[in-house]
C-alpha positions as CSV (number, residue, x, y, z in Angstrom):
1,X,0.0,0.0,0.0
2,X,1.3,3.2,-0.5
3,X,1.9,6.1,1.5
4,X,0.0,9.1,0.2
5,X,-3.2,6.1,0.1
6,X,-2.9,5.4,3.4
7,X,-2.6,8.9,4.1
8,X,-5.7,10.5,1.9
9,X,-7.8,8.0,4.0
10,X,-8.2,10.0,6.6
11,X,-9.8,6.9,8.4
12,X,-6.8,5.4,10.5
13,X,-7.0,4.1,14.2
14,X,-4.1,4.9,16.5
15,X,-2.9,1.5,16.3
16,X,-2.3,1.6,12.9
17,X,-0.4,5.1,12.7
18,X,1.8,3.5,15.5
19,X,3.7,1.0,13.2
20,X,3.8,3.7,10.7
21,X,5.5,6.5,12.7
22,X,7.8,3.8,14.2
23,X,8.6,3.2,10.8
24,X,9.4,6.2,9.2
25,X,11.2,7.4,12.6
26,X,13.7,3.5,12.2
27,X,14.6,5.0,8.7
28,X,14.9,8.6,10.1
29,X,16.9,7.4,12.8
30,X,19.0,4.6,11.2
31,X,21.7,7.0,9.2
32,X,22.4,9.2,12.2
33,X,24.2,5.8,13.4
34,X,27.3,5.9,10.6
35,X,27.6,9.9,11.2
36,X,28.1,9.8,14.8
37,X,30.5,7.2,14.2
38,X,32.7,8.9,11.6
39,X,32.2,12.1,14.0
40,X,33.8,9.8,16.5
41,X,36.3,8.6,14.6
42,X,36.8,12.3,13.2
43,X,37.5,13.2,17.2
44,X,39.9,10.4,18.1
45,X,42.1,11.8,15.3
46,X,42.4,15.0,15.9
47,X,42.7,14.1,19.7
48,X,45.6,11.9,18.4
49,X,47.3,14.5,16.1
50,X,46.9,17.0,18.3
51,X,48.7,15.0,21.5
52,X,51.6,14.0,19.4
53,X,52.3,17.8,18.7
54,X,51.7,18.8,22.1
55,X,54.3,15.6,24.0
56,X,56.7,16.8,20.8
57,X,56.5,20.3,21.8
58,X,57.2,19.9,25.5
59,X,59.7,16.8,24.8
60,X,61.7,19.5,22.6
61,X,61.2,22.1,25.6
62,X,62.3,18.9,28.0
63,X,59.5,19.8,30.5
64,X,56.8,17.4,31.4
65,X,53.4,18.0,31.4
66,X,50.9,17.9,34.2
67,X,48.5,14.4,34.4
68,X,45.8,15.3,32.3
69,X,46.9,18.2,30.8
70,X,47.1,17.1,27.1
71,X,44.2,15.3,27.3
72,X,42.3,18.2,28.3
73,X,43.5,20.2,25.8
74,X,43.2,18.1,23.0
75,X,39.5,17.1,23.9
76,X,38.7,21.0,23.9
77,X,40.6,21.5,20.9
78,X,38.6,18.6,18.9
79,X,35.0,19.7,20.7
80,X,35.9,23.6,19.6
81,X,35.9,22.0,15.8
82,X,33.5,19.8,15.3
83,X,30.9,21.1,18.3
84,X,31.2,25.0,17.6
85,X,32.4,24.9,14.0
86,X,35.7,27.3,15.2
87,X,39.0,27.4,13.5
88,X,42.2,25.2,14.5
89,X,43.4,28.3,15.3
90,X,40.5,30.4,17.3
91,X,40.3,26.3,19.2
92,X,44.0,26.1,20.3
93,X,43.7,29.7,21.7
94,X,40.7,29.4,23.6
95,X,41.7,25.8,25.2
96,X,45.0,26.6,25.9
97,X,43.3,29.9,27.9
98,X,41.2,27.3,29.7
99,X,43.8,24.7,30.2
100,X,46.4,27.6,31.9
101,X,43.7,28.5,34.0
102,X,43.3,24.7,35.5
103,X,47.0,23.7,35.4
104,X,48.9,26.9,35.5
105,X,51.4,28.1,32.9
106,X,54.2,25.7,32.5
């Protein structure tokens, strides 16, 4: 049967709108699945890139940062992209502001 039929009827119980809507809400609901995973996948990358350039940078400085730190910094880095659309850029500056705040300068 098809949809604009059933629809034109006008005549349909609750019970058989339920299997409908549940229906059209699967097919609705079934390709968020993939993007949340690449999103995922999309943050454990830059997460990754991101703490290899900041250990390099404080191996080459030979200090050692606080527990935590990088990870911090790296998860507000990747959240400031792909949450809140910012710029590498306008993300580094804002996290590393945050990140000072909580560990100090080093």
């Amino acid at each position: 049967m098809r949809a604009a039929s059933i629809v034109s009827a006008g005549s349909l119980a609750p019970r058989a709108v339920a299997p409908l809507l549940g229906a059209l809400l699967g097919v609705a609901v079934a390709p968020l699945a993939p993007q949340a995973a690449h999103a995922n996948m999309v943050q454990q990358i830059i997460v990754g890139k991101c703490s290899e350039a900041m250990q390099a940078d404080f191996k080459k400085a030979g200090k050692t940062p606080p527990a935590g730190m990088v990870g911090d910094t790296c998860g507000c880095v990747a959240d400031g992209m792909l949450k809140q659309r910012q710029s590498l850029d306008q993300a580094k500056t804002i996290c590393v502001q945050k990140v000072t705040k909580k560990y100090g300068a080093i």
